[in-house]
Structures are given as C-alpha cells and as structure tokens.
GUFIVEX-350214 format. One line per field, with one value per residue (C-alpha): residue number from 1; residue in one letter; z, y, x. Coordinates in Angstrom, 1 decimal. Each point is the difference from the previous one (the first is absolute). Example, Ala and Ser with C-alpha at 12.3 -4.5 7.8 and 13.67 -1.06 7.14 Angstrom:
BEGIN
k (1_2)
r (A_S)
up (7.8_-0.7)
north (-4.5_3.4)
east (12.3_1.4)
# end
This chain:
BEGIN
k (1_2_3_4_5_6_7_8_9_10_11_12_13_14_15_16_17_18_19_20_21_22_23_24_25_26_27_28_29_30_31_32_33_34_35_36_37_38_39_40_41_42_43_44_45_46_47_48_49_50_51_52_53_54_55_56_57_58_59_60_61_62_63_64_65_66_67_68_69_70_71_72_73_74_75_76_77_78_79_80_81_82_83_84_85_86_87_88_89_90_91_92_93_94_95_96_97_98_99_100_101_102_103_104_105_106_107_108_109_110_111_112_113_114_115_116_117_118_119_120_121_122_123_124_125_126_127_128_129_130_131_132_133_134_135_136_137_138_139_140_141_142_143_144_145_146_147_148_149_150_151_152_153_154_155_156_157_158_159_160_161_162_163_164_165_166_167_168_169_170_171_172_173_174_175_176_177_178_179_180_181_182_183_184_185_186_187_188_189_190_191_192_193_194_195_196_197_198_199_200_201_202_203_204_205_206_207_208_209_210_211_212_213_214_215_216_217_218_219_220_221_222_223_224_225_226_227_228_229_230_231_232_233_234_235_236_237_238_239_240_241_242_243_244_245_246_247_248_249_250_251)
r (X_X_X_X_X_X_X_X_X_X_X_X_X_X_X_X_X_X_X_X_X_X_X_X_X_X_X_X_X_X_X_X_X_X_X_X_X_X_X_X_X_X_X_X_X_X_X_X_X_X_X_X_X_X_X_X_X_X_X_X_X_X_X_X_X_X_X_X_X_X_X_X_X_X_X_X_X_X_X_X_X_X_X_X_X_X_X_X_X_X_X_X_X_X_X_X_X_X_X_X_X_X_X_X_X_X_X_X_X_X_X_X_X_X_X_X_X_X_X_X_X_X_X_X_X_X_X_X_X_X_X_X_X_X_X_X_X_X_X_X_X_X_X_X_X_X_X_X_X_X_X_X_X_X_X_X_X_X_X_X_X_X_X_X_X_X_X_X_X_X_X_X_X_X_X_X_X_X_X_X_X_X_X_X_X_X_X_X_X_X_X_X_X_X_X_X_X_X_X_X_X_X_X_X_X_X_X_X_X_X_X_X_X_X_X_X_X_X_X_X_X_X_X_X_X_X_X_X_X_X_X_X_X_X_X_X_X_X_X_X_X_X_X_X_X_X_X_X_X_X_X)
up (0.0_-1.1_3.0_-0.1_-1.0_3.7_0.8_-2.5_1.3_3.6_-1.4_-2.1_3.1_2.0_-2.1_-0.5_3.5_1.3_-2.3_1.5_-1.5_-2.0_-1.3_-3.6_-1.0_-3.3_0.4_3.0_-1.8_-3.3_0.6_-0.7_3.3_1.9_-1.3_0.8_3.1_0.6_-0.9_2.3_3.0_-0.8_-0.5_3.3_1.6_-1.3_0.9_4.0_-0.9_-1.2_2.7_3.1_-0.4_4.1_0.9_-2.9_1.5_3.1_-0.6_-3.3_-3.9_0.1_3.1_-1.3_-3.6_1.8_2.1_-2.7_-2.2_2.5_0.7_-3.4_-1.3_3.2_-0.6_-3.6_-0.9_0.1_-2.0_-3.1_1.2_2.0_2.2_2.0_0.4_3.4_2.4_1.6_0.0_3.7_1.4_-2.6_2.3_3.4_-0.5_-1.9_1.6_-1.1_1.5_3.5_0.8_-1.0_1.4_-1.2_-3.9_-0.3_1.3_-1.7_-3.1_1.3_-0.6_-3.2_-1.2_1.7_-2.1_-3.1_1.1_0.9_-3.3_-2.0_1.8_-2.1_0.4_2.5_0.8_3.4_2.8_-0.4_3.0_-0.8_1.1_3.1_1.2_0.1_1.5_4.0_2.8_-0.3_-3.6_-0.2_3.1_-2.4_-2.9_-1.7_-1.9_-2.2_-1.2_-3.3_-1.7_-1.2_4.3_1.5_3.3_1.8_3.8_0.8_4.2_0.5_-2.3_-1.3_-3.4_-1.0_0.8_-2.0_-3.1_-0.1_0.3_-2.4_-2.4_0.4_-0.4_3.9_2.5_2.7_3.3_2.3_3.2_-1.5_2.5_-0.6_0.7_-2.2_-2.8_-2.0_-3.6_-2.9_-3.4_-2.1_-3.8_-0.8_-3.6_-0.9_2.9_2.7_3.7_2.6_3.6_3.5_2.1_3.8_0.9_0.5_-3.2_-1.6_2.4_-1.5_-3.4_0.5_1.7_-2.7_-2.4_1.5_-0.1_3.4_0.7_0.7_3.3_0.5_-1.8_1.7_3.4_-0.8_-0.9_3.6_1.4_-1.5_0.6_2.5_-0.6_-3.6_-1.6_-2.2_-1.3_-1.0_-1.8_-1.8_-1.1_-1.1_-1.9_-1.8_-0.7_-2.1_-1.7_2.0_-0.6_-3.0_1.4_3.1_0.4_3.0_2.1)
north (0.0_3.1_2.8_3.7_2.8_1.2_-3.3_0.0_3.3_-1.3_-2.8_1.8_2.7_-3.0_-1.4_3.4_0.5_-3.9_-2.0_-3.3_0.6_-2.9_1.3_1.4_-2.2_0.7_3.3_-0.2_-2.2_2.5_1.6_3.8_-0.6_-0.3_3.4_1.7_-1.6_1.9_3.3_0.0_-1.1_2.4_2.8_-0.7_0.1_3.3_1.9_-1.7_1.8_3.0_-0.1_-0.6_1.9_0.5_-4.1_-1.0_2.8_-1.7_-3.2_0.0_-0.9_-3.7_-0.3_1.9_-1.6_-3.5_0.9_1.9_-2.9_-2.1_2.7_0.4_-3.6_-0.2_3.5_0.9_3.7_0.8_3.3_0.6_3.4_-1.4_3.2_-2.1_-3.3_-0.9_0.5_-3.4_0.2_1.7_-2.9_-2.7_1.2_0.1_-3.8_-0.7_-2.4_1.6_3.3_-1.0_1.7_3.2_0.5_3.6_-0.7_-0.6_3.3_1.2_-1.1_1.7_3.4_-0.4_-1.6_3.7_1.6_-1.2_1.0_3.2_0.7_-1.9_1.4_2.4_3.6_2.2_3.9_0.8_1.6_3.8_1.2_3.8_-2.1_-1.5_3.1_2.0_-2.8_1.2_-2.4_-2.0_0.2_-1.9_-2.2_-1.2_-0.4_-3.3_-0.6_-2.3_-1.7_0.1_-3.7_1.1_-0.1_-3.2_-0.8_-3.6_-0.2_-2.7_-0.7_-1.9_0.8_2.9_-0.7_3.8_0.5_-3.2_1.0_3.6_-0.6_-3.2_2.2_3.0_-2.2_1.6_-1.6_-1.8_1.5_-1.9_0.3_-1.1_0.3_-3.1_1.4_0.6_2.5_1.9_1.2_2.3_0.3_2.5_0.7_3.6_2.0_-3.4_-1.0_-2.5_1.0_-1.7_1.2_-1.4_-0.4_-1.1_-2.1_2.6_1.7_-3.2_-0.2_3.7_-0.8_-3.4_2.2_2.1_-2.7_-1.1_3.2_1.4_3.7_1.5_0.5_-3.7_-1.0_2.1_-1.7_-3.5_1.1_1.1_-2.8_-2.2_3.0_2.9_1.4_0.4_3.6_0.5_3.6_-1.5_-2.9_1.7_2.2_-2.5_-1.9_2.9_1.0_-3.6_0.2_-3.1_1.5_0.6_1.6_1.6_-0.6_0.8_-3.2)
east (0.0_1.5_0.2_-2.0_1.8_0.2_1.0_3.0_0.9_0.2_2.1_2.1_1.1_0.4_2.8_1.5_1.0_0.1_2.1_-0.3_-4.2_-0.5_-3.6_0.9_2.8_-0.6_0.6_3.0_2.2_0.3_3.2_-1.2_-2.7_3.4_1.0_-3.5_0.0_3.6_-1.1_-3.2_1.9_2.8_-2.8_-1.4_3.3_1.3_-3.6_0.5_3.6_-1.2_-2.6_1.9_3.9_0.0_-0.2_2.4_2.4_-0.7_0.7_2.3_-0.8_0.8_-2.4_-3.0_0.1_-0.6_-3.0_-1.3_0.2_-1.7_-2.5_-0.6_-0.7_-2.8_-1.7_0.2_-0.8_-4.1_0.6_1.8_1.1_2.7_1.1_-3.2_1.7_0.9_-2.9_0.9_3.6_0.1_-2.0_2.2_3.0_-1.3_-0.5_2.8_2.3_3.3_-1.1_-0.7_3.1_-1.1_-3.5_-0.4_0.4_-3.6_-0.9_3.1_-1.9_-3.0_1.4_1.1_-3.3_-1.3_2.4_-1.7_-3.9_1.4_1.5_-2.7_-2.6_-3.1_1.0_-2.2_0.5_1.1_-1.4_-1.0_2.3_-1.4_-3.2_1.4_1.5_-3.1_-2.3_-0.8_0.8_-3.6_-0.1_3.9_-1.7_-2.8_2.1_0.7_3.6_0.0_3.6_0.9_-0.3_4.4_0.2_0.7_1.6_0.2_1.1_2.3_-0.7_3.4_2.9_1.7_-1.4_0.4_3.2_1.2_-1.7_0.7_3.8_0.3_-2.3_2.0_3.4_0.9_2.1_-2.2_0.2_2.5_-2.4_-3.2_-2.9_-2.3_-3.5_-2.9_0.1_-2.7_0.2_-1.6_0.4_-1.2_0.2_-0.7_1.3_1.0_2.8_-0.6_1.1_0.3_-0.8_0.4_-3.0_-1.2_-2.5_-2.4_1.0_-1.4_-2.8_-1.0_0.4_-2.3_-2.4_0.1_-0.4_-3.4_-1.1_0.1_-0.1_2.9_-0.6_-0.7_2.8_2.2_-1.7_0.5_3.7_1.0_-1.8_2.5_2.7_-0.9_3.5_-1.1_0.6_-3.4_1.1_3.3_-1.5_-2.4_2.4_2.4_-2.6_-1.4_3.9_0.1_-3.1_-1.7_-3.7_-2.1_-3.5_-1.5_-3.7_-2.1_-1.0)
# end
C-alpha cells in the first residue's frame, strides 16, 4: 500500500535526520539522499551557530558543533526562516549529559535565544516621555506601561547567569571573584541595536506586573514586596532611558 502524501513527508524528514530509518530504502540508499541529508544537518547546525555565538564562546567550536549535531538530528527546524531555530536548545542542554558540569549553559542559552526575539521582534513606538512628564501624581498612579514586545528580560534565581553571558558576549575577562547568587537581566532592541541591562528581582517582578497589565501603582507595589529596598524613580527612569515601553493607557 503506497503511503499519503503527509505520510511520505513524515517518512521522508525522518530519514533525513535519523540515518539508521530503514522506511524509504529506496530512496536512502541513492547516493545523492546522502548528500541532501548533509546539507540539511549542516544547515541546521550553522543557524544553532548563528543562533547561539555566547554558548559556543563558552564552551569552544569543537564542543558546540557536537551537541548541535545531536540537537539537531532530534529537533529539526519547524521554520524555514532559521534566525528562529533553536527554541529547544536551552532545555537540550540543561539535560544533556556532557554538560552537567556546567549547569548555567542552559540559561546561558536562554539569553542568547532572548537576543534573537529582541532583535526579531515587530517594531512598536516608544513611550511619549513628554506624556509621562506631564501626567500628576494620581494620573502616573493609574497608569498602565505596557513593554514593548523588542523588551524581554528572564530572571535567573540561583546563578549569575547575567554576568556569564554579558562577558563571553562581549569577549571580556570574567571576574576573578564571581559572587554565585541570582541574577536578573533585560534586553532591549531600540533603532535597530540590542542592549542588554542588569536587573533585580524586583526589577523583573515590575516588569511582570507590568506585563499582566497592572497599574503602575500596583506594579510598582508588588515590586517592593518582593524588594522594599527597591528605588521606583530610578527604575522607571532607567527603563524609560532603554526604550522598554511602547504605550501608556489609563487602567
């Protein structure tokens, strides 16, 4: 019984990436399948590559082009545009056996995967500071901010995760006296250049709030709750500054 088109198609991406698949020998044993099969693996290794420069500077070429490869042959691209490969590559290393040693290259990973929806993200105008400035106390009290989709920011809760990607990213010694506690971080593309800014927990809790379209004032409560230390008028400030918010609108 000959197979459905969709059926083929399952087949035929099956043998590309497993070459022990036995299913379309007619096809697998031509010697110009060998050659496509090459070029799709190598395509899918280059955009992981491409995709993730601070964990290969990490952890060397010769390194990343094996997990890649075994990354790759397991979870094939689902996009042709492949600046989007990779979504599972973060998770791909926190279980991968050879990098048990290094339990931050996941989250490493994590980073540079927020690198890429920063800078792929739909352009959105910022906020009207003019705007801002002129709102009274219970009118900036009522206000909700909303981050712009090119704004992402991740908080890790037990590793310097920040600090390890900004200085492999930047090519930057690593500081000798590395304090092992839990790091925030934002990135933000605005005029077409990704940043990349350091943030505390409660910088992240405002910026969730924020997200979930809370009130300023709320959002700026549920922020010292999880820091009371927490400088609001500095934050906001800073956030504004890198062009973390698209819209104001009254709750």
């Amino acid at each position: 019984m000959q197979p459905s088109l969709t059926d083929f198609q399952d087949l035929f991406v099956e043998a590309l990436y497993n070459p022990e698949a036995d299913s379309l020998t007619l096809l697998t044993d031509q010697p110009g399948f060998s050659v496509y099969r090459n070029t799709v693996m190598k395509g899918a290794v280059d955009a992981l590559q491409a995709n993730f420069p601070t964990v290969e500077r990490l952890v060397g070429s010769e390194w990343f082009l094996a997990a890649a490869a075994i990354h790759a042959r397991h979870a094939p691209p689902v996009d042709a545009r492949l600046v989007y490969h990779g979504s599972g590559f973060p998770a791909f290393l926190d279980r991968f056996e050879h990098a048990q040693q290094m339990p931050y290259l996941g989250n490493v990973a994590r980073l540079d995967l927020l690198w890429n929806q920063c800078h792929t993200a739909h352009e959105e105008p910022g906020v009207d500071v003019n705007r801002l400035a002129s709102l009274a106390p219970e009118e900036l009290a009522t206000l909700v901010l909303k981050p712009r989709r090119a704004a992402q920011w991740l908080w890790f809760a037990e590793q310097p995760v920040f600090t390890i990607w900004r200085h492999n990213r930047e090519q930057i010694p690593m500081p000798e006296d590395l304090a092992w506690h839990g790091e925030g971080a934002l990135l933000v593309r605005s005029g077409g250049v990704v940043t990349w800014h350091a943030l505390t927990v409660g910088e992240c809790a405002f910026l969730d709030a924020c997200k979930a379209g809370a009130p300023l004032e709320h959002a700026a409560k549920q922020a010292t709750e999880v820091e009371p230390s927490l400088d609001m008028l500095d934050l906001l400030t800073r956030l504004v500054g890198a062009d973390a918010f698209t819209t104001t609108e009254p709750a």
